[in-house]
N, C-alpha and C positions, 0 to 999 in steps of 0.2 A: 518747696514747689508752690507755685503761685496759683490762685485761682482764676485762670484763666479762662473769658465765657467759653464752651462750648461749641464749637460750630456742625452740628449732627446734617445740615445740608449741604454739605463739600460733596462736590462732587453728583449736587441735584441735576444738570444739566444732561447727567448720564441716567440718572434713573427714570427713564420712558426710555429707555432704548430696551428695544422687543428680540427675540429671535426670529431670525427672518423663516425659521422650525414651523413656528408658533404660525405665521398668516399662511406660509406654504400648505399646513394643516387644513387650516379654518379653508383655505380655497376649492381646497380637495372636496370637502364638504360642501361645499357653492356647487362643486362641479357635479357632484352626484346628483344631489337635489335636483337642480337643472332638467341634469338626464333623464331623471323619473321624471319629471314633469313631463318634457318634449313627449318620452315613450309614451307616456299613459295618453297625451293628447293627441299620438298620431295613431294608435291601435284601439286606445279604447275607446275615445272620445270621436275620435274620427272629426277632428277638426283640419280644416283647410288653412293649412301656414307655410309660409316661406321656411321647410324643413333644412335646405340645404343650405341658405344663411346661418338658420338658429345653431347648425351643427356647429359650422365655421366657426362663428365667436366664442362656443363651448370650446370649440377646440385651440380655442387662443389663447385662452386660460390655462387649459392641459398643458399645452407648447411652454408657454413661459414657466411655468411650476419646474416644467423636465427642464429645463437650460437650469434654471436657480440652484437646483438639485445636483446637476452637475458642476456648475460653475461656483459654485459658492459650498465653505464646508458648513456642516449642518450648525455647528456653535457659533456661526454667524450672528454679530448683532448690527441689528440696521439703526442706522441715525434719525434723526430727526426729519430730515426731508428726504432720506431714502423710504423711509416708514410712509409718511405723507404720501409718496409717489404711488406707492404700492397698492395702497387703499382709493386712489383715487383714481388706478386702475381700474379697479375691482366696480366701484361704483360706474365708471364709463362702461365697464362691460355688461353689468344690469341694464344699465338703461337704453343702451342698443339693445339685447335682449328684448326688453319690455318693447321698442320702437316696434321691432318685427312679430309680435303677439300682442298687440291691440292696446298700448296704451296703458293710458288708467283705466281703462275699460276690463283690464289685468285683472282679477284681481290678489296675484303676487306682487302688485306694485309698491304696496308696502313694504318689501323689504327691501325698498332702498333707503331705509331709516338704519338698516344694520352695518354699513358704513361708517355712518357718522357715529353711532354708538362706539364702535372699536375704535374707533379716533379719542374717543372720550377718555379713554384705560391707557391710550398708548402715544398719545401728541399732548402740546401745547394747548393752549386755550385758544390761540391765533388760528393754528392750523384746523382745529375744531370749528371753527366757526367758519373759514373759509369751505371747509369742507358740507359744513349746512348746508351756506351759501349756494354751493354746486348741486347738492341736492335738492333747494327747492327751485332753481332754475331748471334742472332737469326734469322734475316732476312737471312744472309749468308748459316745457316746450311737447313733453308727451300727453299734454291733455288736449293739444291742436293738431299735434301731427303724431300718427303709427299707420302701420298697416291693421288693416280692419281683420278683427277674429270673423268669422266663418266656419257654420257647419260643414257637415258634408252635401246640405242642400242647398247649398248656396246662400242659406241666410245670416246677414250679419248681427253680431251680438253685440249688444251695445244696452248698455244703460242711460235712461232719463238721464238730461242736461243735469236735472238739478243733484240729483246723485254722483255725477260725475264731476261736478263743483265740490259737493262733500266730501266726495274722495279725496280731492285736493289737498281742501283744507283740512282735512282729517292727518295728510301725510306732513304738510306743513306743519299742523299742533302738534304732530309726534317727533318731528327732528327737535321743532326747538322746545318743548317739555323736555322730554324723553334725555335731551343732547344736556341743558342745566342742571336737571334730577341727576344723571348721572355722574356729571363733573362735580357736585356738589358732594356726590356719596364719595368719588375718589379722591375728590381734593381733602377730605378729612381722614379718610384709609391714608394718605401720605404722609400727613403730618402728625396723626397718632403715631405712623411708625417711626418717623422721625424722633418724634418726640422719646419714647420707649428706647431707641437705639443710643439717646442719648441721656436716656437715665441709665442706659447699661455703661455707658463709658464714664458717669459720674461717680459710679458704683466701683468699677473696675479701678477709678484710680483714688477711691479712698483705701478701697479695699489694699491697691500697691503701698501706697503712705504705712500703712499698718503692717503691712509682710516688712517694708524698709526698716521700719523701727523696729522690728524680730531680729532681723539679721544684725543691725548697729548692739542688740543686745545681748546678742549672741558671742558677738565677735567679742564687747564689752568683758563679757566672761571668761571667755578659754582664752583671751590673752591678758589676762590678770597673774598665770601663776609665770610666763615667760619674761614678764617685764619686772615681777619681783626677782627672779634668777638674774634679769642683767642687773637690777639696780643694784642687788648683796654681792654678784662679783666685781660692779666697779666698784664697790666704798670697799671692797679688799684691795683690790689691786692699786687705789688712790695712797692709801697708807702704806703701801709694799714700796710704792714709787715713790715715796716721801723726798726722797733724796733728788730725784732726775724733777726737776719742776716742770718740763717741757709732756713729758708723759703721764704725770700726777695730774693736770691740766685735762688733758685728754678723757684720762679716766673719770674726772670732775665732768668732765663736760656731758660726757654718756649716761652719767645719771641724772644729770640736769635732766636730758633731752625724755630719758625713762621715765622721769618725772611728768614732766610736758605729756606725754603720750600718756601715761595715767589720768590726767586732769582731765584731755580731749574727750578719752573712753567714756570718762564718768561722766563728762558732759552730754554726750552722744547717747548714753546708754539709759540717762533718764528720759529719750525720747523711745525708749523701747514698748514700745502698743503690743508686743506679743509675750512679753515676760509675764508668766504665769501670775506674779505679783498684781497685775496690773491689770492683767485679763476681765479683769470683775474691776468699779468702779462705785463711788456715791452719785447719786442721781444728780446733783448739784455741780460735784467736778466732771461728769461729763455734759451737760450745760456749759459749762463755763469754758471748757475743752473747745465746744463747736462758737462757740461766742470767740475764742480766741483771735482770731487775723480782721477781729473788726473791732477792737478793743482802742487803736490806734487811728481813728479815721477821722476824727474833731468830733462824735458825739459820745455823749454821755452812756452807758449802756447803767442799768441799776439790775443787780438779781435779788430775789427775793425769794425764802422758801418757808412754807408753811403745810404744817404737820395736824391733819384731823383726827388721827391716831389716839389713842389711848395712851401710850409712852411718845412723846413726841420725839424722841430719841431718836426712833427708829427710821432712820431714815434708808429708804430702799437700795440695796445695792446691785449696780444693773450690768450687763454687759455692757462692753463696748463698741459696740454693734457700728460699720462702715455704714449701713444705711440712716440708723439713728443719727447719726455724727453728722452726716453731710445734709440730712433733712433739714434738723434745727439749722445747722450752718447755713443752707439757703433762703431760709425764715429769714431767720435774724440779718441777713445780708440786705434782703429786699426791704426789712423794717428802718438800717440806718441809712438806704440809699432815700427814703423818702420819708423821714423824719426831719425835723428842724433842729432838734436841740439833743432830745433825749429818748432812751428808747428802754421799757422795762420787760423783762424777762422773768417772771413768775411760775415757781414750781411750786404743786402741790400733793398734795398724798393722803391717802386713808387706804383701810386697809382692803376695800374691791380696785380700786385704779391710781391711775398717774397720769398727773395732767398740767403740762406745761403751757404757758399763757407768753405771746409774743405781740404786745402795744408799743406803740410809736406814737408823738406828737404832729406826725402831718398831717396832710390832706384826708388821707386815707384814701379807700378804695373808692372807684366812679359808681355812682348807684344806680346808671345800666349796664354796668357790666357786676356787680358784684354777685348775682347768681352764677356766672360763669366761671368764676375765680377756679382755676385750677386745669384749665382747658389749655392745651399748648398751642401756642403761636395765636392766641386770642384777639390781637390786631396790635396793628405794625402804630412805633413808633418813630418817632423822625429828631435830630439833635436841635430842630428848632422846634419842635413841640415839648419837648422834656429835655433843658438843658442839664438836670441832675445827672443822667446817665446816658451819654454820646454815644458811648460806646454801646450801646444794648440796639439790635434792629428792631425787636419787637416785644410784646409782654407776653407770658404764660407760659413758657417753657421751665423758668427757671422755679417757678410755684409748681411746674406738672412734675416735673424731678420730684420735688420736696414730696408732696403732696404720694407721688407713686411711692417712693421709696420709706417714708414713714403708713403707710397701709399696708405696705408690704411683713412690716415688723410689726401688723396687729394695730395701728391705732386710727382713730378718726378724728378727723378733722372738721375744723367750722372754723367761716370767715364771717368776720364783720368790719362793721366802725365802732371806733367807742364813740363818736358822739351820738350812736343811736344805743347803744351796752348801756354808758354808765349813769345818764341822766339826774339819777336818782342817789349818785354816790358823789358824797362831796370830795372824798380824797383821790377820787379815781379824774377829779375834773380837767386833771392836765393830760389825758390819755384818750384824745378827741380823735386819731390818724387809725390806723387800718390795725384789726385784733384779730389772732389767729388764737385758735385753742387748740391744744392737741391732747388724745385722751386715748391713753392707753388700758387695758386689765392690769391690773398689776401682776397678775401671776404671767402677763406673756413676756414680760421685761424679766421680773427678778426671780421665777422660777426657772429661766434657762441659765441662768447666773449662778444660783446654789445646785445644781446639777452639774453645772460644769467646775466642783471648788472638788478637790482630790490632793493627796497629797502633795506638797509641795516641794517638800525633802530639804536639803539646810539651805539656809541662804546664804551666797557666796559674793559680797561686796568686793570693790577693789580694793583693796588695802593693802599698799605692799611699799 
């Protein structure tokens, strides 16, 4: 199975579609609000307004709800300019509203900022901003023209010019704050989750690679003692038929092929990731394991391991863990995609932790983005800004993978450059491009490792 990039935003053009549940809701809520208002300004307040318009618009909203309600089933999801429409409703019926109780003079005027806000969570960037647009023209045309609020004494309510210019610009600085701040919070709530969704599928299919190699080892097994019964009945049946050459051939031939299919097993079956044998590894061969499919790409790769241990012997034996596997495996990916020549792979050990070291001879990492390092979708790339890698649309997804999925197994991380690391080291001077460390406890690696070691019972090769 190939490592093919990830694509976790298939299917982005769908995710802002809302249920049409969801605004039918929120309107209901417009619509009460409303109500109170109207009721308390015409009983208690005893203000003098155009009551049997304000009803009317109220009840335009009620009207359209009850059709949608009926006409539409409630798992309804509205599209992108069905969505648009809907809200842009909503905002024209505020602000007739607002026309026939006094303007900005209102001062409920401000919530015609709670429009654009839901645009924010639930449209485009386009239609967001069109939708501003609409609001601060609408704010603009009710700061010249409403019907004037009015006691019951006939006095009009109105505030200072220059108050009533603040108000403006007050509603003005909160669509577009208020409309950025918030696009800014949901556009990284997106692509976190993006991001997350597609370390669960990078997980999901190492984690299948590893169930595959169970079952190749399984099969490996219980058909070892079947293919020894054919191979021992045809070498009898061959020398039975000695005589018929036509059927002695035959019988030749079915052990050949018993043969063949022994060879495949045992070829198949030393890919087996679940055979208890295997379950547990040296910290080196499973490095070298996640180093594998870039082994073959024109760079150098160099491993190195080195023991602060007392017995240097000892060297940790770890699980073989689908997250650890894929993590280094996307280290090490992103180090030969942007290395020149060579790339080293450094493991080391004592007896509090374990700590693997992933240097390259390139560029290394850009030094304003390198506090970032690990953030998904970190900023877009293009085939003619970075011919190395065409195929890649953007950077930080494939470090946020690594990066979640080895934290997850207990370790921390740290980025650098080695030309800012090694300065001081003369042998380290060809390791100038981008340095990752990874630093695990040692008891989080190789104590779930000898807890998981139990009998094994005899071991049963092919051999037949």
């Amino acid at each position: 199975m190939s490592d093919a990039p990830i694509n976790p935003t298939a299917g982005r053009a769908d995710r802002n579609w809302i249920r049409l549940r969801t605004l039918v809701l929120l309107r209901w809520w417009a619509v009460a609000g409303q109500l109170c208002a109207l009721l308390v300004a015409q009983h208690i307040l005893n203000l003098s307004l155009e009551y049997g318009l304000c009803y009317f618009v109220v009840g335009v909203s009620v009207i359209t709800n009850v059709i949608a309600g009926f006409i539409f089933p409630e798992n309804k999801r509205l599209s992108e300019g069905e969505t648009l429409l809907f809200v842009l409703f909503d905002m024209l019926q505020l602000g007739l509203l607002l026309y026939l109780t006094g303007g900005l003079h209102n001062p409920f005027s401000i919530l015609i900022v709670g429009p654009v806000i839901v645009s924010v969570s639930a449209l485009s960037t386009r239609s967001t901003i069109f939708l501003g647009l609409c609001a601060v023209v609408i704010t603009s045309v009710l700061s010249w023209f409403y019907i004037s609020l009015t006691d019951q004494n006939g006095v009009t309510l109105t505030m200072p010019d220059i108050f009533l210019f603040g108000n403006w610009i007050a509603i003005v600085i909160a669509v577009a704050f208020l409309g950025v701040y918030a696009r800014r919070l949901v556009s990284e709530m997106h692509a976190m989750s993006e991001a997350l969704q597609a370390t669960q599928m990078a997980l999901a299919r190492e984690q299948k690679l590893t169930d595959l190699g169970g079952v190749v080892a399984a099969a490996a097994h219980e058909l070892g003692t079947p293919l020894a019964t054919i191979k021992l009945t045809s070498s009898e049946l061959a020398e039975e038929l000695s005589e018929d050459e036509d059927l002695r051939d035959d019988a030749l031939l079915i052990k050949e092929q018993a043969d063949r299919c022994r060879d495949i097993l045992r070829s198949m079956g030393r890919a087996g990731k679940d055979d208890l044998h295997l379950r547990n590894a040296p910290l080196t061969a499973v490095i070298e394991e996640a180093a594998e499919p870039h082994l073959d790409r024109g760079k150098e790769l160099l491993f190195d391991a080195v023991s602060n241990d007392v017995d240097p012997s000892t060297q940790p034996t770890i699980l073989r863990r689908p997250e650890v596997i894929h993590g280094l495996r996307n280290l090490i990916q992103n180090a030969v995609d942007f290395s020149r020549t060579r790339v080293w792979v450094d493991s080391e050990w004592t007896d509090q932790s374990i700590t693997v070291r992933i240097m390259d001879d390139g560029k290394g990492y850009p030094a304003q983005h390198l506090g970032r390092i690990g953030e998904p979708f970190m900023r877009k790339r293009t085939p003619q800004a970075d011919p190395q890698r065409p195929e890649y649309e953007g950077m930080g997804l494939g470090l946020f993978i690594a990066k979640t999925l080895l934290e997850r197994s207990g370790a921390e991380l740290s980025f650098a450059n080695g030309s800012d690391s090694f300065t001081n080291r003369a042998d380290y001077a060809d390791r100038v491009g981008a340095f990752v460390e990874v630093t695990w406890p040692r008891e989080r690696l190789e104590k779930e490792a000898w807890a998981d070691r139990r009998s094994l019972g005899s071991n049963m090769p092919i051999e037949i």
